[in-house]
C-alpha positions in Angstrom: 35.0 129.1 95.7 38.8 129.9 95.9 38.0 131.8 99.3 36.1 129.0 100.4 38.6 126.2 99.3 42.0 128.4 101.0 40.0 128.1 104.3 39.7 123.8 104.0 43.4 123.9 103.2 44.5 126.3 105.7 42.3 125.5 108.3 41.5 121.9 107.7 44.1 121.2 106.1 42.2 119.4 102.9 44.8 118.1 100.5 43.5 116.6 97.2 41.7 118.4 94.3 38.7 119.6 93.2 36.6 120.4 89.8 33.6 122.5 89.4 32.2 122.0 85.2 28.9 123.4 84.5 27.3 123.3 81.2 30.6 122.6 79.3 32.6 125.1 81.3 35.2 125.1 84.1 34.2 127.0 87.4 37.1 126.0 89.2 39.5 123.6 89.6 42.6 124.1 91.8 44.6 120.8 93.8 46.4 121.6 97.1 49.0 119.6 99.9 51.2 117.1 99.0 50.7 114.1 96.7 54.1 112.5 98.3 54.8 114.3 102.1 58.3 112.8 102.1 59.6 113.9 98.7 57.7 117.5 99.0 55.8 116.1 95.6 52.5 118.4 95.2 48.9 117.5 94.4 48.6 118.7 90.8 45.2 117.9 88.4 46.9 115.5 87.0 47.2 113.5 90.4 45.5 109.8 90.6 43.8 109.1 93.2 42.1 106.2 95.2 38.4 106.5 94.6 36.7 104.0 97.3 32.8 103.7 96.7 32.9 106.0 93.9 33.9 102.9 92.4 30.5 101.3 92.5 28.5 103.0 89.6 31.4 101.7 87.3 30.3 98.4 88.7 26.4 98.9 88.6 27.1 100.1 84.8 29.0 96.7 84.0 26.2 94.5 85.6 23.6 96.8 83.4 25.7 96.2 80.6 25.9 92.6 80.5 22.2 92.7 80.7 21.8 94.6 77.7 24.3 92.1 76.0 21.9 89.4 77.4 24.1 87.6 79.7 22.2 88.0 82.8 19.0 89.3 84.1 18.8 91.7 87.3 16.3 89.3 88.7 18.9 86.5 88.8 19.1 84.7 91.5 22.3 85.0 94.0 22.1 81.1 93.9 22.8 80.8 89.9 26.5 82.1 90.0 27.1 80.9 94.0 25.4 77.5 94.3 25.9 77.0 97.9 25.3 80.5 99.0 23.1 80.5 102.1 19.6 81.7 101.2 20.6 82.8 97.2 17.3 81.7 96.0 16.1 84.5 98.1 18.8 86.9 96.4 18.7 89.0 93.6 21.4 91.0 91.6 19.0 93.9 91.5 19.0 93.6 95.7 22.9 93.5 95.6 22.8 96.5 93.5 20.7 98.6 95.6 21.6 97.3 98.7 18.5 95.8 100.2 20.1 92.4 100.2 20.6 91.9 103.8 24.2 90.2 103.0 26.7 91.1 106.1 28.9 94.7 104.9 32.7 92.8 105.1 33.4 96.1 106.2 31.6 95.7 109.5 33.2 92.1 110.5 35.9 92.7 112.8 38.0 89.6 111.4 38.2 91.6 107.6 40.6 94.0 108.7 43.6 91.8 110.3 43.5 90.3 106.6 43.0 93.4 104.9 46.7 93.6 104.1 46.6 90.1 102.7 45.8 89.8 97.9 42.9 87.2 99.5 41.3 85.4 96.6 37.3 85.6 95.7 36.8 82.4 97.8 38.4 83.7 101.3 37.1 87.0 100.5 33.8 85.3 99.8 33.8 83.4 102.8 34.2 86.1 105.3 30.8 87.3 105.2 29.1 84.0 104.1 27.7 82.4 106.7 27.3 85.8 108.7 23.8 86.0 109.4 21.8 88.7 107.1 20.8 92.0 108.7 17.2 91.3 107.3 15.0 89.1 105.0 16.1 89.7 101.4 14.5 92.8 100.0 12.8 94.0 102.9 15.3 97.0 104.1 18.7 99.1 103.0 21.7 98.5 104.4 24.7 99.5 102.6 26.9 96.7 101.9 29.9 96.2 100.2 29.8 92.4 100.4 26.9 92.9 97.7 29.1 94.7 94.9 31.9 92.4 96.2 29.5 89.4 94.8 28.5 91.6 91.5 31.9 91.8 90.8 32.2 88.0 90.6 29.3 87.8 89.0 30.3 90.1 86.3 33.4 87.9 85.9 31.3 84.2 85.2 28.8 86.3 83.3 31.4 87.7 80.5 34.2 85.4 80.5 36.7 88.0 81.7 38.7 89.2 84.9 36.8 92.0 86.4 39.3 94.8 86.0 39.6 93.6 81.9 35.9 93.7 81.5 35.9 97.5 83.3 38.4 98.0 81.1 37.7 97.4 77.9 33.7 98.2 78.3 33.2 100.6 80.6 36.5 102.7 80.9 37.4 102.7 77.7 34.1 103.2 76.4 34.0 106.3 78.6 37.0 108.2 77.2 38.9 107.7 80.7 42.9 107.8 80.4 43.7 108.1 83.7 41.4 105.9 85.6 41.3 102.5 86.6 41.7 99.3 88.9 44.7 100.3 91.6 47.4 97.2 92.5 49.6 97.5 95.2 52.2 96.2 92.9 51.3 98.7 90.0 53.9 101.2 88.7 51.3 104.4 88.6 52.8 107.9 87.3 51.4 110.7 89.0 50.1 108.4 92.0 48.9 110.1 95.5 50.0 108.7 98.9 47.4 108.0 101.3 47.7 109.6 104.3 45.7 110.3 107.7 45.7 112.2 110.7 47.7 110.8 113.9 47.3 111.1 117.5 50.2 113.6 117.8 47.7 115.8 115.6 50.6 115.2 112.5 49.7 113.2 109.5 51.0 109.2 109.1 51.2 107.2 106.3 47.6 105.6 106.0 46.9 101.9 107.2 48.1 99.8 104.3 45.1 97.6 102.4 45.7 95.2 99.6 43.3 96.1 96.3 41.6 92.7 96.2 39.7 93.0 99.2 38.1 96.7 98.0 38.1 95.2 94.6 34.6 96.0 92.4 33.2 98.2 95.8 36.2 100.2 96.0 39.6 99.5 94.2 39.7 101.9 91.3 42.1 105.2 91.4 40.6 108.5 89.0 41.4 112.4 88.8 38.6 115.0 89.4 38.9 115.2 85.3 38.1 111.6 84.9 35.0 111.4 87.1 33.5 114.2 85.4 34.1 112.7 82.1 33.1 109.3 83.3 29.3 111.1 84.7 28.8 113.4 81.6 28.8 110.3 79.3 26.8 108.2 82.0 24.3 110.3 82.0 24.6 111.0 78.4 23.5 107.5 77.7 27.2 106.6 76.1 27.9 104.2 78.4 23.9 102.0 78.7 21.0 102.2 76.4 18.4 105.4 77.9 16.4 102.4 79.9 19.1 101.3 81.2 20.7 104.7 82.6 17.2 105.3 84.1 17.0 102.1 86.0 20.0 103.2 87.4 19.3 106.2 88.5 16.3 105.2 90.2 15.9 105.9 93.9 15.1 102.7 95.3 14.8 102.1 99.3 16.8 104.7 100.9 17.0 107.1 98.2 19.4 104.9 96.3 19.3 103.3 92.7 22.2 101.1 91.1 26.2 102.4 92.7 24.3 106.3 93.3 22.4 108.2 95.8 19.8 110.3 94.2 18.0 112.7 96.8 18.5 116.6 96.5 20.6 119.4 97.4 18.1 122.2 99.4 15.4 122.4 96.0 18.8 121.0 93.3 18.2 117.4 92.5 21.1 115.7 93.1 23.1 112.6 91.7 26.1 111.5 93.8 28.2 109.2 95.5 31.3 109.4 97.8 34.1 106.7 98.1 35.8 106.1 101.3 39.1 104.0 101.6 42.4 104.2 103.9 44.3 107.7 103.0 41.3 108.6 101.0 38.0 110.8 100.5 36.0 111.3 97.4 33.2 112.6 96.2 31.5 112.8 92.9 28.1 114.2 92.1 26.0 116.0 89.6 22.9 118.6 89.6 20.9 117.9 86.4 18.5 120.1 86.2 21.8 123.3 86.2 24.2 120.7 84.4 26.5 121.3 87.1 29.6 119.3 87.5 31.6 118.1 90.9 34.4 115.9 91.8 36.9 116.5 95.7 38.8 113.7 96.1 41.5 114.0 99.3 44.6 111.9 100.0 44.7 113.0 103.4 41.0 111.3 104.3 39.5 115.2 105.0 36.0 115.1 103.5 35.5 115.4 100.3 31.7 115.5 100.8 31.9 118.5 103.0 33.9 120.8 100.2 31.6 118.8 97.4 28.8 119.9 98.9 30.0 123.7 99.9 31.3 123.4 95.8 27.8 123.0 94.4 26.3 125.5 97.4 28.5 128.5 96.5 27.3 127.9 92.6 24.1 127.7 93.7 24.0 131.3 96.0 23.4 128.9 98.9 25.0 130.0 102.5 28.1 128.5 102.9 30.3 128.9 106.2 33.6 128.5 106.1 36.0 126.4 107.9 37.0 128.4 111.1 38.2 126.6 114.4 36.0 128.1 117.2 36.9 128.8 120.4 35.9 127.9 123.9 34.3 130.7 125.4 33.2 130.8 129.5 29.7 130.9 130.1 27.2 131.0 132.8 26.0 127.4 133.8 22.8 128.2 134.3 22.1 128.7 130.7 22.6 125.4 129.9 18.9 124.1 131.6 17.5 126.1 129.3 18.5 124.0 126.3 18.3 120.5 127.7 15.9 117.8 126.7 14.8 115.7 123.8 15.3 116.9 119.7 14.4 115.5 116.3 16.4 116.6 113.5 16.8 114.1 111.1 17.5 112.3 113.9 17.2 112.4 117.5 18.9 113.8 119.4 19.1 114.7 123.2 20.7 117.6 124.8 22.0 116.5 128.6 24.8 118.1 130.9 27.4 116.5 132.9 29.6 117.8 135.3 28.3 121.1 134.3 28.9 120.9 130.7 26.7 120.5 127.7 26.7 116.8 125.9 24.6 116.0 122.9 23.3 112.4 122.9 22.3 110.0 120.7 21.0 106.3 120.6 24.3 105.0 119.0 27.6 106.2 119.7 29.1 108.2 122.2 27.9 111.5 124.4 29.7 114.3 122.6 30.9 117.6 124.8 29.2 120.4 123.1 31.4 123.7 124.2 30.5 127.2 124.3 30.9 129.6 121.3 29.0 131.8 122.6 25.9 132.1 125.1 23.9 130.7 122.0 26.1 128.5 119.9 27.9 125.6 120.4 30.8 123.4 118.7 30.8 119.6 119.3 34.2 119.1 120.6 35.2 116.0 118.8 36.5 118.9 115.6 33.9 117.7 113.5 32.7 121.2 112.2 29.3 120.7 113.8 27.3 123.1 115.8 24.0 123.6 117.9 22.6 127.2 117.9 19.8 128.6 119.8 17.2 131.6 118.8 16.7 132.9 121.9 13.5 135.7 123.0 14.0 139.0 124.9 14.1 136.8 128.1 17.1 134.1 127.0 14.7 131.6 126.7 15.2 129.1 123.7 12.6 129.7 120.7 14.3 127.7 118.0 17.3 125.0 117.6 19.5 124.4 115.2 21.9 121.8 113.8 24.4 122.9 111.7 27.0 120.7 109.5 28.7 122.3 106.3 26.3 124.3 104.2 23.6 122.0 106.4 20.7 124.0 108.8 18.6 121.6 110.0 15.4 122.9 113.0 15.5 120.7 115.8 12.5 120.1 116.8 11.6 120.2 120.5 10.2 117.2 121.5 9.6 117.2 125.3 7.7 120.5 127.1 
C-alpha cells in the first residue's frame, strides 16, 4: 500500500490522506502534500477536510431518523413541506433520497455557479432549480441530484424544529462519536483546516474556485478526517446511529445500484458500500467491504481522486492487481496498425475506436473524441492524463483477438461489436 500510495504522490501528485481499518485494526494510514501551500503547513491525520457528497449518508441517516421519531414518513409527499412546488404531489422523500426524483441537479444549471460564491438562503437556493423542467416523471429513472438532498435538508429542518447543521449535530454527529467532523462555514475558525486546491493551466496548482457552504449545504457542506469517516461507517452499519430496519432500508440498492446517500454494488466478487464526495479543492471517498470488515477513507485537497487510491486501497488488501501510477510515454508506431483496431466496442459502455489524421481517437456518444497515443504496438494511453488505457491481445499474425479497457485496478473486455 505504501509503494502504491508513494507512486500517487510522486507521480500524481495526490495530497490528502488515507486510512485502511479492517476488523478493528489499522492497515495503513499515512497523509501526504501540503494542507496550507503558502505556509509549507503538511497534511497530517489530524487534517480536516471538505467531504462533498460523502455528506449525504449523514443526511439520509437524519431523514431516517426523524422517521423513527415519527415526524415524517418516507412516502411524504414533496408538496407537504413545499406547498407550491411544481408537481410535489408526485414527489416523495424516499425519491429524493435515492435519486429517482427527476428534480433538475443545481449542479447542472449554468446560472448556480456565478452565485455560488454568494451565503444564498433556502428560498434563492430553492428557486434555482424550481421551475426547471424534471429530467423524467417522478420515480421512473436515476439521476443523481443534489437539488433532492438540497430539499431533504429543508425538510429535515420543518420536520424537527431545528437548523440543519444543529440537528446533524446533536443526533447524528454526536451520536456517532465524531470530534472532528462537521458543517464547514466560510466564516468558521477551524484548527487543523486543509486549503483547497487544483490543478492550473500552467500545470502548477491554484487556489481552488471559492464556493460559499450554503449552496453545498445538506448534499455537500460537511468537513471530516479519514478517522472520522471510519468511525462515522463502523457505527452506521453497527446500527448505533438507526434502528436495524432502518440501516437496511438504507442500504438498499434501489434504481441504479443506489439506496439512501450510498452506492452499494461490488468490488470484482467484494460487496461494496461507498460513496465519494466531490467539491472545489476537494476529493473523497469513503467505503466499506462487509463481508472482510474492511475499512477505507482518501480524501484529497488537491481534487486528485480519491476514488482511484480508494479503490487501489481495498484492491491491494484484497490480492487484487493493482497498477501503479506511471506516466507513459509516446512511442512511434507504424500507421498501419491502427486499422486493425478500429470500429465499434461495448464495455460498459460504448465505445468507438476511429483515426484522424493518422492517429488513434476513442469515441463516445457524449463528450469529446479523445487522442489515444501509442504505448506500445498494443497499448494505448488516452491523452487527456487520465490514467486510462486501451490494450489489444494480438495472434501470431498482429491481428486483434481481445480489447481491453483499463482504469485503476479496472479490466474491462471490450466487446467487438462490428465484423
Amino acid at each position: 500500500m505504501d509503494e502504491y500510495m508513494n507512486a500517487e504522490f510522486n507521480v500524481k501528485e495526490f495530497n490528502g490522506s488515507v486510512l485502511v481499518v479492517q476488523k478493528g485494526k489499522t492497515i495503513y494510514q499515512k497523509s501526504f502534500g501540503m494542507a496550507d501551500r503558502e505556509w509549507s503547513v503538511p497534511n497530517t491525520n489530524q487534517t480536516k477536510y471538505r467531504i462533498g457528497s460523502v455528506t449525504k449518508q449523514f443526511t439520509a441517516a437524519s431523514i431516517l431518523q426523524l422517521q423513527e421519531k415519527g415526524k415524517l414518513q418516507l412516502d411524504d409527499k414533496l408538496s407537504k413541506y413545499f406547498p407550491d412546488y411544481p408537481k410535489g404531489d408526485s414527489v416523495t422523500i424516499h425519491m429524493l433520497l435515492n435519486h429517482t426524483s427527476g428534480i433538475k441537479n443545481y449542479t447542472d444549471i449554468p446560472e448556480f455557479w456565478p452565485k455560488a460564491i454568494l451565503p444564498l438562503s433556502h428560498d434563492s437556493m430553492i428557486a434555482l432549480f424550481k421551475n426547471k423542467p424534471y429530467d423524467f416523471s417522478p420515480g421512473t429513472k436515476w439521476n443523481y441530484s443534489n437539488s433532492g438532498y438540497y430539499l431533504l435538508g429543508v425538510i429535515i429542518e420543518k420536520a424537527s424544529g431545528k437548523k440543519f447543521t444543529d440537528y446533524l449535530q446533536q443526533e447524528v454527529i454526536n451520536k456517532a462519536g465524531l470530534k472532528n467532523t462537521s458543517m464547514d462555514r466560510l466564516d468558521s475558525v477551524l484548527a487543523y483546516r486543509a486549503k483547497g486546491y487544483a490543478k492550473n493551466r500552467t500545470g502548477g496548482f491554484s487556489q481552488a474556485m471559492m464556493i460559499s457552504m450554503e449552496g453545498p449545504y445538506s448534499a455537500g457542506a460537511m468537513f471530516s478526517t479519514p478517522e472520522d469517516l471510519v468511525a462515522w461507517t463502523k457505527a452506521l452499519h453497527e446500527n448505533k446511529i438507526l434502528s436495524p430496519a432502518s440501516t437496511a432500508k438504507m442500504m438498499t440498492p434501489y434504481l441504479n445500484n443506489y439506496g439512501y446517500g450510498l452506492d452499494i454494488d461490488s468490488l470484482k466478487t467484494h460487496k461494496r458500500v461507498w460513496h465519494n464526495g466531490g467539491i472545489p479543492g476537494f476529493s473523497a471517498h469513503l467505503s466499506y467491504y462487509p463481508a472482510e470488515d474492511l475499512y477505507v477513507a482518501a480524501i484529497s485537497n488537491n481534487e486528485m481522486s480519491a476514488d482511484r487510491v480508494g479503490t487501489a486501497m481495498a484492491s491491494i488488501a484484497f490480492g487484487l492487481p493493482v497498477s501503479k501510477p506511471y506516466i507513459p510515454k509516446e512511442v512511434p508506431i507504424d500507421q498501419a496498425i491502427l486499422d486493425k483496431y478500429l470500429g465499434k466496442y461495448m464495455a460498459t459502455n460504448p465505445i468507438e475506436l476511429i483515426k484522424k489524421d493518422t492517429k488513434l481517437y476513442r469515441r463516445v456518444t457524449t463528450g469529446p473524441d479523445i487522442e489515444l497515443k501509442p504505448e506500445s504496438g498494443t497499448r494505448f494511453f488516452y491523452a487527456d492524463g487520465s490514467d486510462r488505457f486501451i490494450e489489444f491481445d494480438t495472434n501470431g499474425e498482429g491481428l486483434p483477438v481481445k480489447a481491453w479497457f483499463i482504469s485503476g485496478s479496472e479490466k474491462i473486455e471490450m466487446k467487438k461489436l462490428d465484423k
